[in-house]
C-alpha positions in Angstrom: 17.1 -9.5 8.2 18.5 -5.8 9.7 14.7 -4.9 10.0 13.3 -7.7 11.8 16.3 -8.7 14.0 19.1 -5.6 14.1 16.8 -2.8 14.2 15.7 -3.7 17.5 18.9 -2.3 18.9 21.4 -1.2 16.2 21.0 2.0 14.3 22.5 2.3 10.5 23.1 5.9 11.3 25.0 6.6 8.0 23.0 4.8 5.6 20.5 6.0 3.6 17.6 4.3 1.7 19.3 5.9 -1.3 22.2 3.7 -0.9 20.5 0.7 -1.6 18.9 1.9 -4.5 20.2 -1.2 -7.5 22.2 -2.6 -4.9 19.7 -4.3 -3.1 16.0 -3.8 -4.7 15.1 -1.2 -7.3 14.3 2.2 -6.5 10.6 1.9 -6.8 10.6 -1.0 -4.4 13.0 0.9 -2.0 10.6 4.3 -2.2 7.9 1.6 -0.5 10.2 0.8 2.1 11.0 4.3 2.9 7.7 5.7 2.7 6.5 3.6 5.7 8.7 5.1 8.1 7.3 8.5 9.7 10.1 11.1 9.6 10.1 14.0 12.1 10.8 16.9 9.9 10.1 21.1 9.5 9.8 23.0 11.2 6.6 24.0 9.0 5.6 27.6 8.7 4.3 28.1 12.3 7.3 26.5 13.7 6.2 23.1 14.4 8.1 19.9 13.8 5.9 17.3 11.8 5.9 14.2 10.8 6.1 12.6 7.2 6.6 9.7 4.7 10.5 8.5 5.2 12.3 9.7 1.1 14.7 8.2 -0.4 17.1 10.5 0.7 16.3 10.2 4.5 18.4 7.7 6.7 17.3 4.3 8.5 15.7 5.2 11.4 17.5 4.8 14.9 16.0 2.1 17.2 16.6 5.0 20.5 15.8 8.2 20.5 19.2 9.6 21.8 22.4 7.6 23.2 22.0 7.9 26.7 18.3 5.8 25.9 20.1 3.1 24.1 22.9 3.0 26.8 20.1 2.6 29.4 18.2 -0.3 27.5 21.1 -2.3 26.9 22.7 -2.2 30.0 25.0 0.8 29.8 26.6 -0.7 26.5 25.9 1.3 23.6 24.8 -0.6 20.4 27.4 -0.3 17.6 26.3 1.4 14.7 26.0 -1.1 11.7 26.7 1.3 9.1 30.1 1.6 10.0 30.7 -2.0 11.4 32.6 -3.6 8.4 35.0 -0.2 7.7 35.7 -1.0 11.2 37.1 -4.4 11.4 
């Protein structure tokens, strides 16, 4: 559900693919869902950012590329983060 409904505008800034690892599917199946997000990482030996495969170990991708983005999109309201939504009821 987060991916095709929530992701649109929420980021899950704090959790990791990792996390979900026997909670949710097992790790093989969560390796798949990672690897088909593209992860700016580096920078490589020239200096130069790059993309790659998402890891286990690399956190669900934001919807916005910075806050004043997501502010701007959603009508100077900032999303709430759903990683942290239920610590902070």
């Amino acid at each position: 559900v987060y991916r095709q409904v929530c992701a649109t505008c929420h980021a899950m800034n704090q959790l990791h693919f990792r996390h979900l690892v026997g909670q949710v599917y097992p790790e093989k199946r969560m390796k798949e869902f990672a690897s088909q997000i593209d992860v700016v990482d580096g920078p490589n030996d020239e200096g130069e950012m790059f993309t790659r495969p998402g890891l286990l170990v690399d956190a669900f991708p934001s919807p916005y590329p910075n806050e004043e983005s997501a502010r701007y999109a959603n009508g100077g309201a900032l999303p709430p983060d759903l990683s942290v939504y239920t610590t902070a009821k």
